[in-house]
C-alpha positions as CSV (number, residue, x, y, z in Angstrom):
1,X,-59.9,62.0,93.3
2,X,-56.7,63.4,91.2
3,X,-57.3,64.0,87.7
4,X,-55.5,61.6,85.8
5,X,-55.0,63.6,82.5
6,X,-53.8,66.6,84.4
7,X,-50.2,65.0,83.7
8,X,-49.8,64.0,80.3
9,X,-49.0,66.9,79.0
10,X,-45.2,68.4,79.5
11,X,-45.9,71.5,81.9
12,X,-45.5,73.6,79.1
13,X,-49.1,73.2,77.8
14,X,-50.4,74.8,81.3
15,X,-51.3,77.8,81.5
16,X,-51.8,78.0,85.9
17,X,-51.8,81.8,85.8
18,X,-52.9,84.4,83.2
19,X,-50.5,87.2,82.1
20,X,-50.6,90.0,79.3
21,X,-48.9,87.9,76.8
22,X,-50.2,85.0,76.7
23,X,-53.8,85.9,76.6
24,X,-54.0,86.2,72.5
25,X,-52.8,82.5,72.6
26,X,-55.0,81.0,75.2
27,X,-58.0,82.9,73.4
28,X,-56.9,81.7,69.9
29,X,-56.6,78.1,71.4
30,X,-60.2,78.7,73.1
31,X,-61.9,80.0,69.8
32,X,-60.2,77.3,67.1
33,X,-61.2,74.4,69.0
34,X,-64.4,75.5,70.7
35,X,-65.1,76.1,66.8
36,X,-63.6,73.3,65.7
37,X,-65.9,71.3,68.6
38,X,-68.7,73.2,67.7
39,X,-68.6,71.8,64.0
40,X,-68.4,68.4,64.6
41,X,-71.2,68.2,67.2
42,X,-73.3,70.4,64.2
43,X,-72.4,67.7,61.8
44,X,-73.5,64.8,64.7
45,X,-76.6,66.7,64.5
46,X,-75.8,68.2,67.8
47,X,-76.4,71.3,69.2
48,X,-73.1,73.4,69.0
49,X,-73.2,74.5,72.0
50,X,-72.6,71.3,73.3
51,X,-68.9,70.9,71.2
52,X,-68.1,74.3,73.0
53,X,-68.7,72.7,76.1
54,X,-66.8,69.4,75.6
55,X,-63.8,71.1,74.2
56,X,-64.0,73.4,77.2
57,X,-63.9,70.0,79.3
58,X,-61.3,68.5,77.1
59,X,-58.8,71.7,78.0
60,X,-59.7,72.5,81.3
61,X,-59.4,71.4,85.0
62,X,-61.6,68.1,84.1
63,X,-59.5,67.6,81.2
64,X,-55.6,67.7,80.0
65,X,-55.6,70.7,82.4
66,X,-54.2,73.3,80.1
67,X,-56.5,76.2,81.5
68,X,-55.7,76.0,85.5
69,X,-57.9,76.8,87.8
70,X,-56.8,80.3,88.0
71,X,-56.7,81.0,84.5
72,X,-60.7,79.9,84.3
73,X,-60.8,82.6,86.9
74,X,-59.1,84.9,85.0
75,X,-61.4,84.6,82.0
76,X,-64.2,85.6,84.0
77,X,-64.8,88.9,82.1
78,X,-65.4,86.9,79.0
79,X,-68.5,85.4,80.7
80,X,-69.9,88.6,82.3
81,X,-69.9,90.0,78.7
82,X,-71.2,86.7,77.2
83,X,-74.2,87.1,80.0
84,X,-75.0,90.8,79.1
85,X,-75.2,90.3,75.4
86,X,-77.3,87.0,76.1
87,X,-79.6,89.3,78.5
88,X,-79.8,92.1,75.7
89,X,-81.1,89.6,73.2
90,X,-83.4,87.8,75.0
91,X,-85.0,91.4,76.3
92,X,-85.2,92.1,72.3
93,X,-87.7,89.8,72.1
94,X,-90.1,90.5,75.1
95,X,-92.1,93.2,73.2
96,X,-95.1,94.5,75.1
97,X,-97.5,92.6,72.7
98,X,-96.1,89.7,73.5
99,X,-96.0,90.2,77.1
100,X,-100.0,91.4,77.3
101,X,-101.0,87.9,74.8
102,X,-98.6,85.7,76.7
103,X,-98.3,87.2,80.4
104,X,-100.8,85.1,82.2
105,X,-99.4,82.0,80.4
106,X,-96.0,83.5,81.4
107,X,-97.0,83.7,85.3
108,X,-99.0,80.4,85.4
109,X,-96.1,78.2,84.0
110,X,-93.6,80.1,85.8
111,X,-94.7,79.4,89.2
112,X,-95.5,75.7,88.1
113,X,-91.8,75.5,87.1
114,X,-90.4,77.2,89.9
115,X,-92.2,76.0,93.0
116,X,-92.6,72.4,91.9
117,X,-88.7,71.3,91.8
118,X,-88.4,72.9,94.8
119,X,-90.8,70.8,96.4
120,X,-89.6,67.8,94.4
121,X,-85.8,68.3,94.8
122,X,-85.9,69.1,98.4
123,X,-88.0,66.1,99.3
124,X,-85.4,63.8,97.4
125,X,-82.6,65.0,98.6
126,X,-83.4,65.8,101.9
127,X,-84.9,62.4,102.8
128,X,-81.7,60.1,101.6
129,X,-79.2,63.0,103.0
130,X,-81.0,61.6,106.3
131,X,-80.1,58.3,105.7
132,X,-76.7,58.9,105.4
133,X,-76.6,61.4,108.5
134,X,-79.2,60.6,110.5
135,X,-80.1,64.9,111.5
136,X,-83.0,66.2,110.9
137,X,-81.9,69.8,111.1
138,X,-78.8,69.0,108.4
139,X,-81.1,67.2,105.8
140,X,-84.2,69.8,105.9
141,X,-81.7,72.1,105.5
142,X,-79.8,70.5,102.4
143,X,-83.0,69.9,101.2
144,X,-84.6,73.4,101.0
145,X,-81.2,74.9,99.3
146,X,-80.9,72.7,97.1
147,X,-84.0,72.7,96.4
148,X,-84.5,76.6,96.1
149,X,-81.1,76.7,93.6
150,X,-82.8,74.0,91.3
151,X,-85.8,76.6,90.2
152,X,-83.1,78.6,88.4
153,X,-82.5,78.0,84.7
154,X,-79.8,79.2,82.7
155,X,-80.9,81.1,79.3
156,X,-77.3,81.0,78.0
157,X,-77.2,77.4,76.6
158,X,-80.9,77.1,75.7
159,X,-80.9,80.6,73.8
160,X,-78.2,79.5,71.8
161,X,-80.1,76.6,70.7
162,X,-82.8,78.4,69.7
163,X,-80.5,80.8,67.6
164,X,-78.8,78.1,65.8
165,X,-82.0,76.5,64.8
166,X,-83.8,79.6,64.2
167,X,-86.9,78.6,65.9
168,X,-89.8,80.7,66.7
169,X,-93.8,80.1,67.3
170,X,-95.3,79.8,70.8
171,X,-92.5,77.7,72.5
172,X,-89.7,79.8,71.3
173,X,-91.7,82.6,72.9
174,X,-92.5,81.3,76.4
175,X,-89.2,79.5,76.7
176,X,-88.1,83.1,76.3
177,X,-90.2,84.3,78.7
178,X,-89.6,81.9,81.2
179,X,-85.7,81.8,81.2
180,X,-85.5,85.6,81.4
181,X,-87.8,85.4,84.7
182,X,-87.0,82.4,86.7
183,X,-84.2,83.3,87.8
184,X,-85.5,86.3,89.8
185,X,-87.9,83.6,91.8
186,X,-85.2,80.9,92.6
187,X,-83.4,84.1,94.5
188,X,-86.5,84.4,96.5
189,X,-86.7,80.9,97.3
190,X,-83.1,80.8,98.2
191,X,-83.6,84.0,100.4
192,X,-86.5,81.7,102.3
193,X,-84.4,78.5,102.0
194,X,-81.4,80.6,103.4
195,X,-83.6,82.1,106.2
196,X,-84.7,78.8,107.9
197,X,-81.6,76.1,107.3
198,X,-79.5,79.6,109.5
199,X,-80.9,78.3,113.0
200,X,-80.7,74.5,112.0
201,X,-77.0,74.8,110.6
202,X,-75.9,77.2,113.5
203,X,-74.4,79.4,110.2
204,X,-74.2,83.0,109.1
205,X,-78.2,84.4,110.6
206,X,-79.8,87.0,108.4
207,X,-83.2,88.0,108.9
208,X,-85.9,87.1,105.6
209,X,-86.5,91.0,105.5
210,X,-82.7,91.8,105.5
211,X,-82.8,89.1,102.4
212,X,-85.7,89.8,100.8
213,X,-84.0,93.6,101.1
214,X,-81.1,92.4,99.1
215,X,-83.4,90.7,96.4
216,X,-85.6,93.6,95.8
217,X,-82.2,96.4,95.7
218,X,-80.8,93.6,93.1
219,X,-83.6,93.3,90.7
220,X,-85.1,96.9,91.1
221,X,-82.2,98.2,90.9
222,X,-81.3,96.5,88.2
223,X,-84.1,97.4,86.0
224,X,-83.5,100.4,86.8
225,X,-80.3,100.9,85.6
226,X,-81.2,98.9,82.4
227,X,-84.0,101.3,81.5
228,X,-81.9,104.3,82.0
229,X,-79.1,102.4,79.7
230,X,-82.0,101.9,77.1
231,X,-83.2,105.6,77.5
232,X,-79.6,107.2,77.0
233,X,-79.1,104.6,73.8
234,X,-81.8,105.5,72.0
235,X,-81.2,108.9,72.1
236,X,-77.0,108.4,71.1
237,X,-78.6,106.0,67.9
238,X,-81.4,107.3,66.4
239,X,-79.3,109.9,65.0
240,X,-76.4,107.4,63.6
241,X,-78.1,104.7,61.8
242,X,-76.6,105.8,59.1
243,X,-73.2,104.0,60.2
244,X,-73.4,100.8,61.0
245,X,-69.8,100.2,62.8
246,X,-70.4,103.6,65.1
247,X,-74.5,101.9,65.8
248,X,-72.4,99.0,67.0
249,X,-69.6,100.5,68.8
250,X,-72.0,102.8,71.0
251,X,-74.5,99.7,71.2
252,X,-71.3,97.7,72.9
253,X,-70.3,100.6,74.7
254,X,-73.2,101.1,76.5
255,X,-73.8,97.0,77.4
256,X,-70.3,96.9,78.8
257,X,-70.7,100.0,80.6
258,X,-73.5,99.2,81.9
259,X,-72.5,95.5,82.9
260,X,-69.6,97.6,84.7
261,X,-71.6,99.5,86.7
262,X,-73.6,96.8,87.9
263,X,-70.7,94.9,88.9
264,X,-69.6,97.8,90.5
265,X,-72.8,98.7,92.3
266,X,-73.6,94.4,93.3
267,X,-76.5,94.3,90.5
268,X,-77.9,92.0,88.3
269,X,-76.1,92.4,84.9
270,X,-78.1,89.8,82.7
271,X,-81.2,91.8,83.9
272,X,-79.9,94.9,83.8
273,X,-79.0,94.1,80.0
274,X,-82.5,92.8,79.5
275,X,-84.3,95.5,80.4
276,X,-81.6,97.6,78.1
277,X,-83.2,95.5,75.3
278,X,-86.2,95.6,76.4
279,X,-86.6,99.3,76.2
280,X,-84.6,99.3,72.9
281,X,-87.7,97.2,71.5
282,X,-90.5,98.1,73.1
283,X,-89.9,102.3,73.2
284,X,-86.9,103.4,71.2
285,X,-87.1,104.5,67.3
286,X,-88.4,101.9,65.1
287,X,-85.6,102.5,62.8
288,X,-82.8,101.4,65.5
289,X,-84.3,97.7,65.6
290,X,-81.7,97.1,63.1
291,X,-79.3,97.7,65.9
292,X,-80.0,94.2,67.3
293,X,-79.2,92.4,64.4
294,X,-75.6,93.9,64.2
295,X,-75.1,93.1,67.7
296,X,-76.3,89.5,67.3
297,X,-73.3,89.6,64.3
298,X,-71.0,90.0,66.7
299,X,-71.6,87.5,69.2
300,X,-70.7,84.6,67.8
301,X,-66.9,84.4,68.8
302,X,-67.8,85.7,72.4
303,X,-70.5,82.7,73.0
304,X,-67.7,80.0,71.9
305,X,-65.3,81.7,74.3
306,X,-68.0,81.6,76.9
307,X,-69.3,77.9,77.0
308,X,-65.6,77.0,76.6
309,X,-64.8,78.4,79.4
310,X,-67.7,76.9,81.2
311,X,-66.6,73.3,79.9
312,X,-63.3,74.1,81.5
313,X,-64.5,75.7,85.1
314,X,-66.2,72.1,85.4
315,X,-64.2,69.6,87.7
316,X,-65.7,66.3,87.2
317,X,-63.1,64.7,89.6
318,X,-63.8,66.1,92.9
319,X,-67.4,63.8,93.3
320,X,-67.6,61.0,96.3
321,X,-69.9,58.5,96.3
322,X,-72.5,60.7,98.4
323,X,-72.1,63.3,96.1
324,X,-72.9,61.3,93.4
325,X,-76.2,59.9,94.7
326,X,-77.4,63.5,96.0
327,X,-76.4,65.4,92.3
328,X,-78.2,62.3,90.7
329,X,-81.4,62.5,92.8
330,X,-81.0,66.7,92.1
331,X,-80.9,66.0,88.0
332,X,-84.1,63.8,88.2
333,X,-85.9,65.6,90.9
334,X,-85.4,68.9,89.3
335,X,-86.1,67.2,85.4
336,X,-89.8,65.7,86.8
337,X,-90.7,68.6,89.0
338,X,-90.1,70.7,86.1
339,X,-91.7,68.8,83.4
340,X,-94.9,68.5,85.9
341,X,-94.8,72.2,86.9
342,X,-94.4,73.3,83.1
343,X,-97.2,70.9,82.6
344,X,-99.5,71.9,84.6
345,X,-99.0,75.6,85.0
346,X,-99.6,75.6,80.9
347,X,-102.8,73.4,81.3
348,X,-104.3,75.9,83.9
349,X,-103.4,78.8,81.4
350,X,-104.5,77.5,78.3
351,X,-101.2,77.2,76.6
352,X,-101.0,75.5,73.5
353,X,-100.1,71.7,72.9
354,X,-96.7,72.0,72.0
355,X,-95.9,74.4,75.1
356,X,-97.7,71.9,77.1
357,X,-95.5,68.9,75.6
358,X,-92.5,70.0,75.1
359,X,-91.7,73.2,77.5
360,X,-90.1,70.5,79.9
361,X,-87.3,69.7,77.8
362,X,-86.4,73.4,77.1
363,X,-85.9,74.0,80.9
364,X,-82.8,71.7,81.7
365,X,-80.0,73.8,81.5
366,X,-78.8,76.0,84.5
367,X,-75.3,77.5,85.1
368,X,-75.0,81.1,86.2
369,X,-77.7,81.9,88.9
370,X,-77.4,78.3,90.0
371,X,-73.7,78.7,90.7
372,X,-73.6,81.4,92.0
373,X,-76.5,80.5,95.0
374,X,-74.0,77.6,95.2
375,X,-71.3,79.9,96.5
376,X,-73.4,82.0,98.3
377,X,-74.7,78.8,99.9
378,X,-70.4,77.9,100.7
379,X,-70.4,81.4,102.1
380,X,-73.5,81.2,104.1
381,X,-72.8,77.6,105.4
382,X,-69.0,77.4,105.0
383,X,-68.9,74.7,108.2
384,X,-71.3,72.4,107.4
385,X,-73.8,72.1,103.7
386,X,-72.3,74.6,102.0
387,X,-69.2,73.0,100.5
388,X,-71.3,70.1,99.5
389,X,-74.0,72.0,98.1
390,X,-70.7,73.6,95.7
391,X,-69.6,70.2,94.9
392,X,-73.0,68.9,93.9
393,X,-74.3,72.2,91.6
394,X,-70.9,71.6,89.6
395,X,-71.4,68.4,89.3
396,X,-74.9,68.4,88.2
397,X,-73.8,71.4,85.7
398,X,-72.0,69.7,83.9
399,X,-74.5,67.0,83.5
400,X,-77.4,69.1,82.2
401,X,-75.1,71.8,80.0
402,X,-74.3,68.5,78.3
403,X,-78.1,67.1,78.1
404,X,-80.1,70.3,78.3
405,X,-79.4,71.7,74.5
406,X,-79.8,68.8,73.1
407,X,-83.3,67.9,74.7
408,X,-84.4,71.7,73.8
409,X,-83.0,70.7,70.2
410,X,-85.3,68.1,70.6
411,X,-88.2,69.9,72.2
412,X,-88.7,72.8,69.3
413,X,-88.0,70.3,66.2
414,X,-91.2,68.0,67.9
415,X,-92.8,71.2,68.1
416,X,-92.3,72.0,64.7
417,X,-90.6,75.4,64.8
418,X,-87.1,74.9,63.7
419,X,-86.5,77.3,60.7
420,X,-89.3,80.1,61.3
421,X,-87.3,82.5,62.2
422,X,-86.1,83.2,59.3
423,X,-86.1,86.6,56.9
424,X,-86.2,86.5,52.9
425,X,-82.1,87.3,53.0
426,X,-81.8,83.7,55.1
427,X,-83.9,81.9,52.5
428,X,-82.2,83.2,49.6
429,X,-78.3,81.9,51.7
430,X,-79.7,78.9,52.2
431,X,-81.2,78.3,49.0
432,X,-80.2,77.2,45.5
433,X,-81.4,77.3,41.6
434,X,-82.5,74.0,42.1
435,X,-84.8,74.7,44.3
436,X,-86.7,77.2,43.0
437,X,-90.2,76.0,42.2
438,X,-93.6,77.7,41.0
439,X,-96.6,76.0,42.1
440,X,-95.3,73.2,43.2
441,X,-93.2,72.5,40.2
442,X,-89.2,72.6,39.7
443,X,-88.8,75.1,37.6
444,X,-85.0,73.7,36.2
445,X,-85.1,70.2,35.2
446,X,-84.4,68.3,32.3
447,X,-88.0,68.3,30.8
448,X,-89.0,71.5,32.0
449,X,-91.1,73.5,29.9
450,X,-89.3,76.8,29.6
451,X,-86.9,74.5,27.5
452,X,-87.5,74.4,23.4
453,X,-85.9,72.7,20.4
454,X,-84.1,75.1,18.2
455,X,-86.6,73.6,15.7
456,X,-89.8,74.1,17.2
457,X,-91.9,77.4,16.1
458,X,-93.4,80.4,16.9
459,X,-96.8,79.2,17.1
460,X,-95.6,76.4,19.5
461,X,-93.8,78.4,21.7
462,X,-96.6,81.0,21.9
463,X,-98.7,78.0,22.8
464,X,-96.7,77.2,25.5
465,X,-96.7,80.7,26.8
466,X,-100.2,81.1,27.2
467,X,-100.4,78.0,29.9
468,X,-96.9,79.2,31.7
469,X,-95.9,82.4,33.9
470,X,-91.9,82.4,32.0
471,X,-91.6,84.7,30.0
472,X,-88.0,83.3,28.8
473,X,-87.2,80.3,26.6
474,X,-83.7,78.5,26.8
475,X,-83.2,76.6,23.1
476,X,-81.5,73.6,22.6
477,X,-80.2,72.1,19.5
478,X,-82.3,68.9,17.9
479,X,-79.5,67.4,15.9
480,X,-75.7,66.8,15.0
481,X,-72.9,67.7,17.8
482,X,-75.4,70.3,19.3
483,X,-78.5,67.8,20.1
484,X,-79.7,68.7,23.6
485,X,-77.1,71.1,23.8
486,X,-77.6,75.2,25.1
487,X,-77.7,76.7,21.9
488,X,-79.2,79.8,22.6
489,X,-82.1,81.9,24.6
490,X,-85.6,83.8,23.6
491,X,-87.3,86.2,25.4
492,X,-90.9,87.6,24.8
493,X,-89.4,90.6,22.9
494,X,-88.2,88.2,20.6
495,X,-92.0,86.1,20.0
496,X,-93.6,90.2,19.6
497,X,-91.6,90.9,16.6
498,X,-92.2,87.7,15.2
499,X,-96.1,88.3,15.8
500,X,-95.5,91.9,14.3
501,X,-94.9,90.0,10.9
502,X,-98.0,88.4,10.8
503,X,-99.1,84.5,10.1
504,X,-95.9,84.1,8.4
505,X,-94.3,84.8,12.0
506,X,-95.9,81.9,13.4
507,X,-93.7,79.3,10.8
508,X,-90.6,81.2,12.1
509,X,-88.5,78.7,13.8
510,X,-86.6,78.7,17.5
511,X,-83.4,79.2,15.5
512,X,-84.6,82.0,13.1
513,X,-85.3,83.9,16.7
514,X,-83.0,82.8,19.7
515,X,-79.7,84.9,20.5
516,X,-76.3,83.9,22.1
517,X,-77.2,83.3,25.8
518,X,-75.9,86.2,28.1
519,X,-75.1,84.0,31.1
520,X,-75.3,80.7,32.5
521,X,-75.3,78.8,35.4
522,X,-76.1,75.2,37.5
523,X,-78.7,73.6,39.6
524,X,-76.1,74.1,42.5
525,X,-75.2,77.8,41.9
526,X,-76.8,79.5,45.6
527,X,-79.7,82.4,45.1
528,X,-77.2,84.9,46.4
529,X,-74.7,84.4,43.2
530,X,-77.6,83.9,41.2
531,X,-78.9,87.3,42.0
532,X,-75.5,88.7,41.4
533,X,-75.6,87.4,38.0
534,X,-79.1,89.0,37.6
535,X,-77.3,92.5,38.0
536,X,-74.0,91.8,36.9
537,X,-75.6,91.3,33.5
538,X,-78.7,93.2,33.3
539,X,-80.5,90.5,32.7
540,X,-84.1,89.0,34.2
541,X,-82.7,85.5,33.0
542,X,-79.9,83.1,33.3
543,X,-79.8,79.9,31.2
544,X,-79.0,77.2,33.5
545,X,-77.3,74.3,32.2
546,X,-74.9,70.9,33.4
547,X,-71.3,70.3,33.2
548,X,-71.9,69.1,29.5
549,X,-73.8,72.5,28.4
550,X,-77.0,70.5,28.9
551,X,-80.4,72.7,28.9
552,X,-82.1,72.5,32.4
553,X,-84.0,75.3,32.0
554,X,-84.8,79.0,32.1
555,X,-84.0,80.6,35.7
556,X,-85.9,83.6,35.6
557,X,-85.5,86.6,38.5
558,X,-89.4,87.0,39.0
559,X,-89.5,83.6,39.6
560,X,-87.2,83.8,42.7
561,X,-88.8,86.6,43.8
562,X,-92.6,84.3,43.6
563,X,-90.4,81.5,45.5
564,X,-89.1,83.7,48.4
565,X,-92.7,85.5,49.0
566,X,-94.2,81.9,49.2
567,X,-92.2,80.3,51.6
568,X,-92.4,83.8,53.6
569,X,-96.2,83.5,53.4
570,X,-96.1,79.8,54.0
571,X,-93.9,80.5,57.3
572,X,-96.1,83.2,58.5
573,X,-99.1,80.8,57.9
574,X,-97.6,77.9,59.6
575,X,-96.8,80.4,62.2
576,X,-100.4,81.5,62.5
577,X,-101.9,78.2,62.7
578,X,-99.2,77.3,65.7
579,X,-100.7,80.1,67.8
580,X,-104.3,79.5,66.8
């Protein structure tokens, strides 16, 4: 079927071919909206990723057709580096430690995820392939790759989910695991697939040793070469973390060059960048861990160019009726053998109950591996499944890049770990006055008690002191044009000399004491201009107050510093308690 929106646009707004200058306009167009998509779908409580996507659909060959066909080609080297830096990241977080707690678990569900869609999907689709052709030979066939490309899952979409929400705890870590692994075993079961559907199909014959050949060269290989990456980067950084922009130039440097040499040597690059992270973590100087934090800095822009571009590669015209059926029966064969694989393979290993629940909807997305066994399988069997078996892994793409963030968004909010991942610099962003609280209660509020009359004394004040941790008293006026006004501030310096002068001290009044308030600010100023205030002034508090100069209280910088260590403990409990 033609697309229909292909022509709406005057010819102008395609772009069929790629040249030098227009690049910096089809990658402005790619970044604004991607962004721009990415925003609304995060205000829609959508996964961003998922914007990216759609706008990459909107714009592309499914779409108004701006990008062309060859154009998304073109772009390729924006998803080779999206897929390295995605590699490097997740290869960050396999730490030996984990690996030695988790690495049973790890195997157990891995092979439950793996083998049971291919049992699943090739069953499916074999048998109602059958009913439409009526060979054996062509469904088994069908059925086993089909069924060997479904094991693969992409970690491209779901990582990104997991980054956005900043989840971490048990699922965060096997999902890791398992994405960074699964795509090693869905090459083996399409080297098996591949081996027996040859004599059925009458297509391209290569022996299961020859294949399995291929598949050992391509992941030892690329380990290999990731190590050796890791090994040479260590030694560049651990001399330069002094200088941030040269620790991420040569981090870059050596990602790229390394994804170049795979491609130039036919190797994995999202393992090869894996294990490059991998070492980095695991082996290099503890002080270059901060290395991975600049790098995840600069990825953002290069992930909205990436799933843009895989909206746009998407052609959601090209399905027949058959193919619709067979990519249909593919989505749900592949969504329940996964979800009973996961299941079961974290019941036999002991998992915990929120792997065990909710693994399955972290496992939907696939993309890269999964297309590309699609194109070997249109090389392989170019005259008869293999052109279907393209057709159907696009199709099916675009259904689960759509679905599969948003059921992992799903799947780590039931399991409660959206927001652990977080550091005392996030908390303080994401935080304001009004929130900070000690034991419970709000320390800035109308009625809070580090607020006093200006005509209350000493001896009252003291009292108060003695039941409270402030240390800092905000005064407001008790009469006239200044009632429940700021009128000024008193610190505990200010209660010792009154104490110096004896029992007559304790008669003082509020007003006799308080000076003119430094600084102020409101319940809505954010922790990170608070604090600048804090230094700014040389002060330990700031007098926070209401459009109308209204006292709200006394914001004091020790209790921020009590409020970000609890929730920081809090986390860390909650986090303990996840993994039992």
């Amino acid at each position: 079927m033609e697309n229909p929106l292909s022509n709406l646009l005057p010819s102008a707004c395609h772009f069929l071919s790629l040249n030098g200058s227009e690049l910096m306009l089809l990658v402005g167009i790619m970044m604004f909206f991607g962004s721009f998509g990415g925003r609304i779908f995060q205000k829609l409580k959508i996964p961003q990723v998922v914007g990216y996507i759609v706008i990459g659909i909107i714009i592309g060959v499914s779409g108004f057709a701006i990008l062309g066909k060859n154009t998304v080609a073109a772009l390729n080297p924006i998803s080779t580096a999206s897929l390295s830096l995605i590699g490097f990241l997740v290869g960050a977080e396999l730490k030996i430690e984990v690996i030695k707690k988790y690495g049973k678990q790890f195997v157990g569900i891995l092979i439950g995820e793996s083998i049971t869609p291919f049992f699943v999907v090739g069953i499916l689709t074999g048998s109602v392939t059958y009913l439409f052709t009526k060979s054996v030979a062509h469904s088994v066939a069908f059925g086993l790759l089909l069924g060997a490309i479904c094991a693969a899952t992409a970690p491209a979409a779901t990582t990104d989910v997991l980054k956005e929400y900043r989840t971490k705890g048990p699922l965060t870590t096997t999902i890791l695991g398992i994405v960074a692994m699964d795509d090693a075993v869905a090459l083996i079961l399409y080297a098996i697939a591949a081996t027996i559907s040859a004599p059925l199909l009458g297509g391209h014959t290569v022996s299961f040793l020859s294949q399995l050949g291929a598949i050992a060269y391509d992941i030892f290989g690329s380990v290999t070469l990731g190590l050796a990456f890791g090994f040479v980067l260590n030694l560049i950084l651990k001399n330069i973390m002094n200088n941030d922009g040269r620790v991420l130039g040569f981090s870059l440097g050596t990602l790229f060059l390394c994804t170049g040499v795979c491609n130039a040597l036919g190797l994995d690059n999202i393992l090869a960048a894996m294990f490059i992270g991998f070492f980095m973590t695991n082996f290099a100087a503890k002080k270059t861990n901060s290395m991975f934090k600049l790098v995840e800095r600069f990825t953002p822009p290069i992930y909205v160019l990436f799933f843009v571009t895989v909206g746009a590669k998407l052609n959601i015209w090209i399905v027949t009726p058959f193919i619709a059926i067979i990519a249909l029966l593919y989505v749900g064969g592949r969504t329940i053998g996964k979800t009973i694989g996961s299941r079961l393979g974290a019941r036999l290993t002991g998992a915990p109950e929120s792997v065990r629940k909710y693994l399955p909807y972290c496992l939907l997305s696939q993309a890269g591996v999964a297309i590309g066994l699609s194109i070997a399988a249109g090389n392989d069997f170019q005259d008869s499944v293999g052109p279907q078996i393209m057709l159907i892994i696009t199709a099916t793409t675009f259904i689960v890049q759509i679905l599969g963030p948003i059921c992992v968004k799903y799947g780590v909010t039931k399991a409660g770990e959206v927001g652990l991942n977080v550091t005392a610099e996030d908390l303080m962003k994401n935080a304001k006055v009004s929130d900070i609280s000690i034991k419970g209660h709000v320390i800035c509020r109308p009625e809070s008690y580090t607020i006093v009359n200006d005509t209350d004394t000493v001896g009252s004040i003291i009292s108060s002191f003695t039941h409270h941790e402030n240390t800092n008293y905000e005064v407001r006026g008790s009469e006239g044009e200044h009632k429940g006004k700021l009128v000024g501030q008193i610190s505990i310096d200010h209660l010792k000399e009154a104490m110096q002068i004896g029992e007559m001290g304790e008669g003082l009044l509020a007003m006799d004491l308080m000076e003119k308030p430094k600084v102020t600010c409101s319940l809505e100023t954010p922790l990170p201009e608070a604090y600048q205030l804090f230094n700014d002034y040389d002060t330990e508090a700031i007098c926070v107050t209401n459009e109308a100069n209204e006292t709200l209280g006394m914001l004091e910088k020790f209790a921020v510093d009590h409020y970000i260590h609890s929730r920081i403990v809090e986390l860390e409990h909650k986090l303990a308690k996840m993994e039992g």
